[in-house]
C-alpha positions in Angstrom: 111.7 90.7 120.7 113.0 93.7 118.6 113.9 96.8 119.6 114.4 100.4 117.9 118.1 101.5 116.1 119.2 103.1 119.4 122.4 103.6 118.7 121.0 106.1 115.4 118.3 107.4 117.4 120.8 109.0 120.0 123.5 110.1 117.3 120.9 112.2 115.8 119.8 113.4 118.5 122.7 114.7 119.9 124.3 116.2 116.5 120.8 117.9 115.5 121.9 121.5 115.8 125.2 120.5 113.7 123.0 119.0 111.0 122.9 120.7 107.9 120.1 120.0 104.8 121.9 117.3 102.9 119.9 117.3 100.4 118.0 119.6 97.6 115.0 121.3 98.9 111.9 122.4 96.7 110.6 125.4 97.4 106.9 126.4 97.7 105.4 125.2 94.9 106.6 121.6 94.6 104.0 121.0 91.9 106.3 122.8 89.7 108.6 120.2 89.3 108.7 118.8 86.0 109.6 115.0 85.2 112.6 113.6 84.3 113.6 112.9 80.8 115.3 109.3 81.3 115.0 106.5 78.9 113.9 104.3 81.9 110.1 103.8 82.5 107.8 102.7 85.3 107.1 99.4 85.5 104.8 96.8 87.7 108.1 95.8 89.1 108.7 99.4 90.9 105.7 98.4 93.5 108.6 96.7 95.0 110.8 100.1 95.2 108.2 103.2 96.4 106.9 103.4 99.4 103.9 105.1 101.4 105.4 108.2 103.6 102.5 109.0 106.2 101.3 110.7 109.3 103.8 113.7 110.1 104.4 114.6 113.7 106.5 117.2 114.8 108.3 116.8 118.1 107.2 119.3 121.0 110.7 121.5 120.5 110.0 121.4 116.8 113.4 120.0 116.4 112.3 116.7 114.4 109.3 115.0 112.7 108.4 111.5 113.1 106.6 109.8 110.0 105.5 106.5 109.1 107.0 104.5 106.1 105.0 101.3 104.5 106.6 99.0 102.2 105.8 95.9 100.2 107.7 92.6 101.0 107.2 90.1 98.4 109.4 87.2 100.2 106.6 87.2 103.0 103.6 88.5 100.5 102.8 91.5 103.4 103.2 95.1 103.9 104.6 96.8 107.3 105.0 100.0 108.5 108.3 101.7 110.4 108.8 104.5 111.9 111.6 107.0 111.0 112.9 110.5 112.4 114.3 113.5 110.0 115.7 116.7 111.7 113.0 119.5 111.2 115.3 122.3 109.5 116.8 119.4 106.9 119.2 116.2 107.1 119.5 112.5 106.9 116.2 110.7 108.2 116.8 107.5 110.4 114.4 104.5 110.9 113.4 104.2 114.7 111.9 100.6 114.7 112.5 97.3 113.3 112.6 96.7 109.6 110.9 93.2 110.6 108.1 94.4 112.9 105.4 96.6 111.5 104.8 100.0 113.5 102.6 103.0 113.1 101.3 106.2 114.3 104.3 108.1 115.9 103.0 110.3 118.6 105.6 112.9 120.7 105.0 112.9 124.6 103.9 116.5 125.4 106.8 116.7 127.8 109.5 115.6 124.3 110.9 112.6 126.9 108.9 109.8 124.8 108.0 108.7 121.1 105.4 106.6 121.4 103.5 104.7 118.7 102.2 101.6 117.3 103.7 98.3 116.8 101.9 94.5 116.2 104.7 92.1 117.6 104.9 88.5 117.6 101.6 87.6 116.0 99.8 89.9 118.7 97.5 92.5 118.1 98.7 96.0 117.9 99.9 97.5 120.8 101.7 101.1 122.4 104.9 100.6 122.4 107.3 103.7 123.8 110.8 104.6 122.7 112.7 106.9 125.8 114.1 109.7 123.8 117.4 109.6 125.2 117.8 106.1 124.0 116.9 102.6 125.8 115.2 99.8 124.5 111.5 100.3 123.2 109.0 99.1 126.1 105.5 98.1 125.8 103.0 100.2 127.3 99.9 98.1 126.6 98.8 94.6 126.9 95.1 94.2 125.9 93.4 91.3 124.6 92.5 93.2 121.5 94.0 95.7 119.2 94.3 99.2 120.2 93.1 101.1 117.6 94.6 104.5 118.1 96.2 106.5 121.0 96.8 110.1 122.0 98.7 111.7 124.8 97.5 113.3 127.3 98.8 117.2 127.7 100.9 116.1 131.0 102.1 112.9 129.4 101.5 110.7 132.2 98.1 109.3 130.7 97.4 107.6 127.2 94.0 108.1 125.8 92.9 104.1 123.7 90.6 103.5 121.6 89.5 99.5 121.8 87.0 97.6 120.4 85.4 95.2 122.9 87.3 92.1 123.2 85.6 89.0 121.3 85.4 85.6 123.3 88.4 84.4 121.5 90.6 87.5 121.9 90.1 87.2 125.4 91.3 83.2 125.6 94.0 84.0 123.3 95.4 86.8 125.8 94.7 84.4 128.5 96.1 81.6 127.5 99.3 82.4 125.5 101.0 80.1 123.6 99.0 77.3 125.5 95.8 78.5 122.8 94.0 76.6 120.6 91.5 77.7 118.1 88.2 76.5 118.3 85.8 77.0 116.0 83.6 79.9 116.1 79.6 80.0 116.6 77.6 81.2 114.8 76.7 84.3 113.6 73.6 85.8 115.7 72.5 88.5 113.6 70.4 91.2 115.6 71.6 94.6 114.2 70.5 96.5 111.1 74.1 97.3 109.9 75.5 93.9 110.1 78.3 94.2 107.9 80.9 96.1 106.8 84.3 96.0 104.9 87.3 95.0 106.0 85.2 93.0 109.0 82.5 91.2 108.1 79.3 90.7 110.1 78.9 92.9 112.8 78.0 91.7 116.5 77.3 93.7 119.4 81.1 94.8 120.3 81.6 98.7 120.4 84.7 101.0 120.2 85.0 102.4 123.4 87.6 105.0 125.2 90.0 104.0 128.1 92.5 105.9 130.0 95.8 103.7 131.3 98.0 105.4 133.7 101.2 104.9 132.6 103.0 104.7 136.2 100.6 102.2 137.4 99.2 100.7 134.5 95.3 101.3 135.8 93.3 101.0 132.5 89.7 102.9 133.3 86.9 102.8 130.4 85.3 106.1 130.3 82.8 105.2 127.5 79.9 102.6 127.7 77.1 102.0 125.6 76.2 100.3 122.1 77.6 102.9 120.5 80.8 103.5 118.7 83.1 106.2 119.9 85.9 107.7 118.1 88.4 110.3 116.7 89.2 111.4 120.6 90.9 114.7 121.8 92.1 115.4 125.2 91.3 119.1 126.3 94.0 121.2 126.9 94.1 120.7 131.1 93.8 116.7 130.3 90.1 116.8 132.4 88.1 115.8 129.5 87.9 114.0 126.1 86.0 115.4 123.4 84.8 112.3 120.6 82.8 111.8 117.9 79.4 109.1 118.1 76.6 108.3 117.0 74.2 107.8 120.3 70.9 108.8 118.1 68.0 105.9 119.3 69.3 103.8 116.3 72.3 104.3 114.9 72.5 101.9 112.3 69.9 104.2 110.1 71.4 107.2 109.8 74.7 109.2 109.5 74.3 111.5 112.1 77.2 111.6 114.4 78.0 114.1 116.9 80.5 115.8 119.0 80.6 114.2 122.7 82.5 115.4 125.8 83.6 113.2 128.8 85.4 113.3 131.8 88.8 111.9 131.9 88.6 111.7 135.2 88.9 108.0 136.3 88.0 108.8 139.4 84.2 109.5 137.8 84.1 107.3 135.5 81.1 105.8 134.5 80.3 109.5 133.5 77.2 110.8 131.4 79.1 112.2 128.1 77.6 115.6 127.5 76.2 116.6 123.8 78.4 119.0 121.9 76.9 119.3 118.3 72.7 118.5 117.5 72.7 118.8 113.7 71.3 116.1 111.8 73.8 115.2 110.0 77.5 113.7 110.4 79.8 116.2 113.0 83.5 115.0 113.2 87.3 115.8 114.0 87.5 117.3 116.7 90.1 119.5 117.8 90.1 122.1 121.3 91.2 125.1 121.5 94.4 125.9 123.5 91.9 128.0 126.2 89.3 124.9 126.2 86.3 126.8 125.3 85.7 126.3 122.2 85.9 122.8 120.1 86.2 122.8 116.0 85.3 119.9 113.9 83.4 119.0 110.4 80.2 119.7 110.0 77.6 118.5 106.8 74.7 121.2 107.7 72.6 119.9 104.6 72.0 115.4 106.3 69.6 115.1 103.5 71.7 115.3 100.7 73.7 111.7 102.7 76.8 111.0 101.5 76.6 113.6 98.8 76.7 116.7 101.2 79.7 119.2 101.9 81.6 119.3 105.4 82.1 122.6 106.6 83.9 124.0 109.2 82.5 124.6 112.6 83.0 125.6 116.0 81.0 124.7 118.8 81.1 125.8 122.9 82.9 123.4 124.5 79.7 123.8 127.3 77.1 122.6 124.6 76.4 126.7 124.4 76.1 126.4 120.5 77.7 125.8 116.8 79.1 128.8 114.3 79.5 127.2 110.6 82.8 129.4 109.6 82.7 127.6 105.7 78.8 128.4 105.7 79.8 130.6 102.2 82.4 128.2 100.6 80.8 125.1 98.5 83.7 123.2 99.5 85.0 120.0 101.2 87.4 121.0 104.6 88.5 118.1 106.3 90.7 117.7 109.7 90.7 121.2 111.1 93.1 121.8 114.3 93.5 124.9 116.3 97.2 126.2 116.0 98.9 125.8 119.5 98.7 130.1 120.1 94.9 129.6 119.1 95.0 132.1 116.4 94.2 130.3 113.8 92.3 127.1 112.6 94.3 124.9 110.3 92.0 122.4 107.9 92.1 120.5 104.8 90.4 122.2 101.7 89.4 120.4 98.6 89.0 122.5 95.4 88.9 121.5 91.5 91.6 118.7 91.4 93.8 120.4 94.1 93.6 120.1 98.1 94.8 123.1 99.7 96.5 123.6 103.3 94.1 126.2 104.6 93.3 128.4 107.8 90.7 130.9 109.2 90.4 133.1 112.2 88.4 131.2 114.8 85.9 134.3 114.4 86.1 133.5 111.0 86.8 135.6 107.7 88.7 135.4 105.4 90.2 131.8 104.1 93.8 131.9 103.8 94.8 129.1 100.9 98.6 128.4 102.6 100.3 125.9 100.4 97.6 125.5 97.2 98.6 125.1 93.2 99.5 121.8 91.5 100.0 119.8 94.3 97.9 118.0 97.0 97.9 118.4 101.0 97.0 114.7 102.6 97.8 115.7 105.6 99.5 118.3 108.6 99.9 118.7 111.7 101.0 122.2 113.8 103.7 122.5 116.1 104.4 124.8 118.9 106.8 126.7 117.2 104.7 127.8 114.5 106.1 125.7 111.8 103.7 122.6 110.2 104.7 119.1 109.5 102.6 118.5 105.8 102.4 115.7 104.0 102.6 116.9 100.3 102.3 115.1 97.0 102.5 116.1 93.3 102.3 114.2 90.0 105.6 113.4 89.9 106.3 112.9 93.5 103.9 110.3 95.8 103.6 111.8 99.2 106.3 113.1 101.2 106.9 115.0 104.1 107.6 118.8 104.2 107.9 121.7 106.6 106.2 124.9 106.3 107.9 127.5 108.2 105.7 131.1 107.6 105.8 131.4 103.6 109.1 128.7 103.4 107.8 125.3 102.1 110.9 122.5 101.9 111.0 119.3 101.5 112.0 117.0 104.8 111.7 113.1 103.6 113.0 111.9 100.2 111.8 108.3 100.8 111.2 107.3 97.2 114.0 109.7 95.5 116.2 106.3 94.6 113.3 104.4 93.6 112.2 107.5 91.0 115.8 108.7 89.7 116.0 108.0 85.9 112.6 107.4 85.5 110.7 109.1 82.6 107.6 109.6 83.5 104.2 111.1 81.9 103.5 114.6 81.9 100.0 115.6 83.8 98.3 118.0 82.3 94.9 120.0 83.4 92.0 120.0 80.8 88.4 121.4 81.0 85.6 120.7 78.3 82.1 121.0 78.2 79.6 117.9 78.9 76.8 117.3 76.6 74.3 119.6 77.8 77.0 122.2 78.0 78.3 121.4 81.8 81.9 122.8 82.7 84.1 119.7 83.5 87.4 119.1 84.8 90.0 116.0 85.0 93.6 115.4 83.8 95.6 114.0 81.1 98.7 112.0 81.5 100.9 111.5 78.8 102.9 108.9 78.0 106.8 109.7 77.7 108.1 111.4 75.0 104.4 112.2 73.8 104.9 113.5 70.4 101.9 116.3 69.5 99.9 115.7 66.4 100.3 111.9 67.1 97.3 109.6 68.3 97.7 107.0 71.1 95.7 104.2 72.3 93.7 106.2 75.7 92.3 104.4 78.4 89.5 106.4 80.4 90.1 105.4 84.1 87.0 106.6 86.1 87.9 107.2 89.3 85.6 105.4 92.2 83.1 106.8 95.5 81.7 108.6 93.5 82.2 111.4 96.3 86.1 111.7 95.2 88.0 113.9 92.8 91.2 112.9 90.5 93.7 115.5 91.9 97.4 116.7 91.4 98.6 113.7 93.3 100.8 111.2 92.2 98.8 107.9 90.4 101.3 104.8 90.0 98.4 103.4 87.8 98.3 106.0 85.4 101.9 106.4 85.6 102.2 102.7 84.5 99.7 102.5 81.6 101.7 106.1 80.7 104.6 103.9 80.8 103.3 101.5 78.1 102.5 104.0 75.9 98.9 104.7 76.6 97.1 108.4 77.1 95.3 108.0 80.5 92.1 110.1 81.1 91.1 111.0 84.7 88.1 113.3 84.1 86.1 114.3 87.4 81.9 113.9 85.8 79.0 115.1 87.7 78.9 113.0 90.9 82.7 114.1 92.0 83.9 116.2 95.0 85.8 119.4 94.9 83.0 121.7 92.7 80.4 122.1 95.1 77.2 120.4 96.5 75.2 120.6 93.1 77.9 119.3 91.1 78.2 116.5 93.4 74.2 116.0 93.8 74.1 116.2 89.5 73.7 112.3 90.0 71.0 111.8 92.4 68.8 108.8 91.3 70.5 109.2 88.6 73.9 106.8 88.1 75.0 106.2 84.8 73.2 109.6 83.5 75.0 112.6 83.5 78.4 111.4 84.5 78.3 108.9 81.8 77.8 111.8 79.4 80.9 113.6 81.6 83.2 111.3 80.8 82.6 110.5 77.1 82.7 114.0 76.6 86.3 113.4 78.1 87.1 110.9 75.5 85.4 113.5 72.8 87.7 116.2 74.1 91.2 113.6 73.6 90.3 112.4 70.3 88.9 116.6 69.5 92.6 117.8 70.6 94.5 114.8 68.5 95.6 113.0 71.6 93.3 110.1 72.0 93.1 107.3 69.2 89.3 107.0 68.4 89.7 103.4 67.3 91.9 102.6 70.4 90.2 103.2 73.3 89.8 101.2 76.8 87.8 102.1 79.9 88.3 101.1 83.6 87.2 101.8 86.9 87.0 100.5 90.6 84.0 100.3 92.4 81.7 103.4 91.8 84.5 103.4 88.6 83.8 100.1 88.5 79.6 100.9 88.4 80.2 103.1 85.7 82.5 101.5 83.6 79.6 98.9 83.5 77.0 101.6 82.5 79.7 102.7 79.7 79.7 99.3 77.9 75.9 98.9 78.1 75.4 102.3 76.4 78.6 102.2 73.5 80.3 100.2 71.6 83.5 102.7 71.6 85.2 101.0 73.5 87.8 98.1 72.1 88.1 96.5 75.8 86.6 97.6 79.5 88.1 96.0 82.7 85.9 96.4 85.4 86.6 96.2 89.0 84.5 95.6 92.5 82.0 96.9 90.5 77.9 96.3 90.3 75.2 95.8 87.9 72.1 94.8 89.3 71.8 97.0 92.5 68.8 95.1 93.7 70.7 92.6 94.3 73.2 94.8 97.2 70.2 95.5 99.4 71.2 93.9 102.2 74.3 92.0 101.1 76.2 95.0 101.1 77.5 97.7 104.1 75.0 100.5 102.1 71.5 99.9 103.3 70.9 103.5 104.3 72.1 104.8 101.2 70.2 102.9 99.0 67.0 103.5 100.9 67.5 107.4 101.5 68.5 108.1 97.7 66.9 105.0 96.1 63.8 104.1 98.6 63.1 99.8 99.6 63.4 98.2 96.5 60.2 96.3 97.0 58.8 99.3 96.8 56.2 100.0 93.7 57.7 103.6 93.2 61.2 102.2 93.8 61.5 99.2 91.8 61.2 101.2 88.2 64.4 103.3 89.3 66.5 100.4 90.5 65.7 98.5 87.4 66.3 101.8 85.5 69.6 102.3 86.7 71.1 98.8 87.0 73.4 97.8 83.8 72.2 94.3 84.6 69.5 95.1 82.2 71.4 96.8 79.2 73.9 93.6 79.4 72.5 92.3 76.0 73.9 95.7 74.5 77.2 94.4 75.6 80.1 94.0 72.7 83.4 94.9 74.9 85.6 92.3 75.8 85.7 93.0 79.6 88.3 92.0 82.4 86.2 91.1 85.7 88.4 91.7 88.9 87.4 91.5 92.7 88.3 90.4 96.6 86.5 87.4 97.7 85.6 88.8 100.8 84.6 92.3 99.9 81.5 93.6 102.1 81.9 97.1 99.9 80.3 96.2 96.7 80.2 92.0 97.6 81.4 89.7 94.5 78.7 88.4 93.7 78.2 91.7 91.8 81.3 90.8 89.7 80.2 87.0 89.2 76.6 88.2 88.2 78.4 89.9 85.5 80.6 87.5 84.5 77.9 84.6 84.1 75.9 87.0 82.2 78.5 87.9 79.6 79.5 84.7 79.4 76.3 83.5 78.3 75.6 86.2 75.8 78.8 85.4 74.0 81.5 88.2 74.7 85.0 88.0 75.5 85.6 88.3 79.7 87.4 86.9 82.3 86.6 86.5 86.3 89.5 87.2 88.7 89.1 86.6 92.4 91.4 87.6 95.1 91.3 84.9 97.7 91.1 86.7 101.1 90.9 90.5 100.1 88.6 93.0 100.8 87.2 95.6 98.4 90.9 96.9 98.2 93.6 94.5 96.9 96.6 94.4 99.3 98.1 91.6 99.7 101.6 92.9 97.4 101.7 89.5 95.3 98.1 90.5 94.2 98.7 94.1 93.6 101.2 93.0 91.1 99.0 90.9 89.5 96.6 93.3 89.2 98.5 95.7 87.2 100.2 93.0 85.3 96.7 92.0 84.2 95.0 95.6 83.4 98.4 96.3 81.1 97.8 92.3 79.3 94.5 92.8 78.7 94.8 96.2 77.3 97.5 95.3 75.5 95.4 92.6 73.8 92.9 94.6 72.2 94.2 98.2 72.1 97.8 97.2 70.7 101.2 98.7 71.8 102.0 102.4 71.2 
């Protein structure tokens, strides 16, 4: 078994009012930081170096913020997680778990005696695991035959709030039967829902998420949640009596979107309780979050359900009695996400999404005015409040990937400096900010990366890298990708088309039935706008995306000949073909009908590249996870055969085992060191 750094864990502890920032802060506009000027450039080999910093918790004294760190091990081909601890006004950070073990999801006991989080240990499934803050070994909490999925606190720390899938047949022998376990095989499928797959899992069966309480004294695990339905994101009221989740219990719920906000009692005592309905719009409700008096519960809300996966999620707050729903963001044609009621209730915290930035935002829970906190050239991922006032962010910009920082009223410094080693010396591109007009004379937006030492007044080879959902935006985060092609001397174009997030509901709408239309015009006008300003070598250009990128990378080739080589990843072509083999039934019937239909067929045929492939001259780079239930391979081998066939240049790769992302750290290195071969092939060095 392996336990925590004890011995580091206490020293900290104990010196934390002596500590002193040790090292440079940035103030509060990170995004301001320029790059370095260094011969050294980024290379596929620095995967092995940076890390992922995530999921900032400050303790209950505010004293110190736990964080999550995930790095690559290529001698075992796998990525873990571990947890460290950096003192909240500045100092050295210290890892609190084992280097060998992968653990996640710090959370602070309310009472500051515990940091618990979690930890999958000796080929089990991920469990609590709790680390006394005084020191001690790190004990178990949990021992369930399947994975908990997340945990929360509850407000007098003597409960833990689980969310656990129902255990399969084999999970349960497994727990059973310890090491005396064999694996049998499996039965067979027995297909009876209408979503019956999904990424990352496969088919679906009949097993739900549902909510437990365990009493941590005794051990007493009580389900509070029954059903076939899913239940998730839960939040413990303020007095601990109830849980407040997110479901969706509509009559079918595998044909629709419309989740809700639920409450239950967290009694066990009462449980099996009716959960009482919070929310009753049609469309998805989500993130909950109480306020500190327990009246009132805010969370997402999309108000338009008809415009699917395309719609904006506003801000709401709803009676924590069922009494009713205020929309706050009702005026503001922008994406909030994660909103959480500051511990003296005063405010509401969220996540705001605007023209290539995502702002740290908060409102009155009256509502108001928006107050943009920490905005500019940098993007928020992430936050969480503590008592004293001060917020734990998570804070990237195009030179830095995500690290932690700590607001404190208007001060904004920097707390983790996880990949500072890994970036010293390194040139890397500068990120600049363009806008140009479409075709028909549409405003868009996107960014330019530079390779180092970009010289004005010279052209390089560009490569147009089309970012995927479409419901996304390219931002001012960091982008190891574009960083690398930067690297190897290449002008990268991230332009957000028609289609993308973070310019309001019509913008994002633009493409309705209509994929491949007026975003494909957005970003050639992108290229236009490059090769217009003497950036971007007309006779040097590549284009790539991943899945929706992917989608319309394929629709780019069909329609130009531009382009001197495309690589195209867990992409589609003939959409037809997805109905039913993919997780996005309801999609494709709500914006593209049954595509038996008679007034349907013409518009997926319309809209599928599978037909234009003929019109196909691009030497094109075919990439994909085997078992990928996001856009399914079979898209990518369609493709392949196709091209094959009619005589142009491509090559199939297939990632044994992965799913629509690739991240198994062997193949993300070869990914990369493919894109920047084939590139290299048929655009030429710098």
């Amino acid at each position: 078994m392996h336990f925590v750094q004890t011995s580091v864990f206490v020293a900290l502890l104990a010196i934390a009012a002596a500590i002193c920032p040790a090292r440079p802060t940035l103030a509060a506009t990170p995004g301001d930081v320029s790059p370095n000027s260094q011969a050294a450039r980024l290379s596929v080999d620095h995967l092995a170096l940076l890390a992922e910093v995530s999921d900032p918790q400050p303790s209950p004294e505010g004293d110190w913020i736990a964080y999550t760190v995930t790095r690559r091990d290529f001698e075992e081909d796998e990525s873990r997680g571990r947890i460290w601890m950096v003192p909240a006004e500045g100092g050295e950070a210290a890892a609190l778990t084992a280097e060998d073990q992968s653990s996640s999801h710090p959370r602070w006991s309310p009472d500051g005696r515990y940091l618990a989080f979690l930890s999958a240990r000796d080929d089990e499934p991920a469990q609590v695991w709790r680390l006394f803050r005084k020191g001690g070994e790190a004990v178990r909490l949990t021992d369930t035959a399947q994975a908990v999925d997340t945990f929360a606190w509850s407000p007098d720390s003597t409960r833990l709030l689980l969310v656990l899938q129902d255990a399969s047949a084999a999970e349960r022998a497994a727990h059973e039967q310890g090491d005396d376990y064999e694996e049998q095989t499996p039965p067979p499928w027995e297909i009876d829902r209408q979503q019956f797959k999904t990424d990352y899992v496969g088919y679906l069966d009949r097993r739900r998420s549902h909510l437990y309480v365990l009493d941590v004294a005794s051990g007493t695990l009580t389900q509070l949640t029954f059903g076939d339905y899913d239940h998730a994101e839960p939040a413990w009221s303020p007095d601990g009596r109830s849980i407040a989740f997110t479901s969706n219990r509509t009559e079918e719920p595998d044909d629709n979107y419309n989740t809700d906000i639920w409450v239950v009692s967290a009694d066990p005592s009462q449980a099996p309780s009716e959960p009482i309905q919070i929310t009753r719009g049609q469309g998805p409700d989500g993130s909950p979050s109480w306020s500190p008096d327990g009246r009132s519960i805010a969370h997402t809300s999309v108000t338009d359900a008809a415009a699917i996966v395309y719609a904006t999620a506003h801000l709401a707050v709803s009676s924590a009695d069922g009494g009713g729903t205020r929309v706050l963001t009702a005026d503001l044609d922008r994406m909030i996400f994660s909103p959480r009621f500051s511990h003296d209730g005063k405010h509401l915290w969220f996540l705001l999404e605007d023209s290539g930035e995502q702002n740290l935002a908060r409102i009155r829970p009256q509502g108001g005015r928006i107050e943009r906190v920490i905005g500019g050239e940098q993007v928020v991922s992430a936050f969480a409040p503590g008592p004293d006032g001060a917020v734990a962010t998570l804070i990237s910009t195009p030179w830095l990937p995500p690290e932690v920082f700590r607001l404190d009223g208007k001060k904004l410094e920097q707390r983790s400096f996880t990949n500072r080693a890994a970036l010293a010396g390194l040139e890397l591109g500068a990120v600049e900010k363009v806008r140009f007009k479409s075709a028909d004379g549409t405003a868009i937006e996107g960014f330019v990366i530079k390779p180092p030492g970009f010289v004005e007044g010279r052209r390089y080879p560009a490569i147009l890298d089309i970012h995927g959902g479409p419901q996304a935006q390219y931002d001012y985060s960091f982008s190891f990708k574009a960083q690398l092609y930067a690297a190897n001397g290449y002008l990268v174009l991230h332009p957000n088309p028609r289609g993308s997030t973070g310019y309001g509901q019509d913008f994002c709408l633009a493409i309705w039935r209509d994929w491949g239309g007026p975003d494909y015009a957005d970003v050639m006008a992108a290229v236009d706008d490059a090769v217009a300003r003497g950036w971007a070598d007309p006779e040097r250009l590549g284009v790539t995306g991943w899945s929706y990128g992917g989608m319309l990378t394929n629709h780019v080739i069909t329609k130009t000949d531009r382009f001197k080589a495309a690589a195209t990843g867990a992409s589609a072509t003939l959409y037809a073909a997805n109905y039913g083999h993919d997780m996005y039934q309801n999609w494709w019937e709500q914006e593209l009908g049954f595509p038996w239909e008679p007034e349907a067929r013409p518009l997926y045929e319309r809209l599928s590249p599978y037909y234009r492939l003929d019109q196909v001259v691009t030497p094109t780079l075919i990439l994909g996870g085997e078992e990928d239930w996001n856009v399914p391979i079979i898209n990518s081998e369609q493709l392949y055969l196709a091209l094959r066939q009619l005589g142009v240049e491509t090559q199939l790769v297939v990632y044994p085992g992965q799913y629509h992302g690739i991240d198994t750290p062997s193949y993300e290195k070869d990914l990369h060191q493919r894109y920047l071969d084939w590139f290299a092939r048929h655009l030429g060095g710098p």
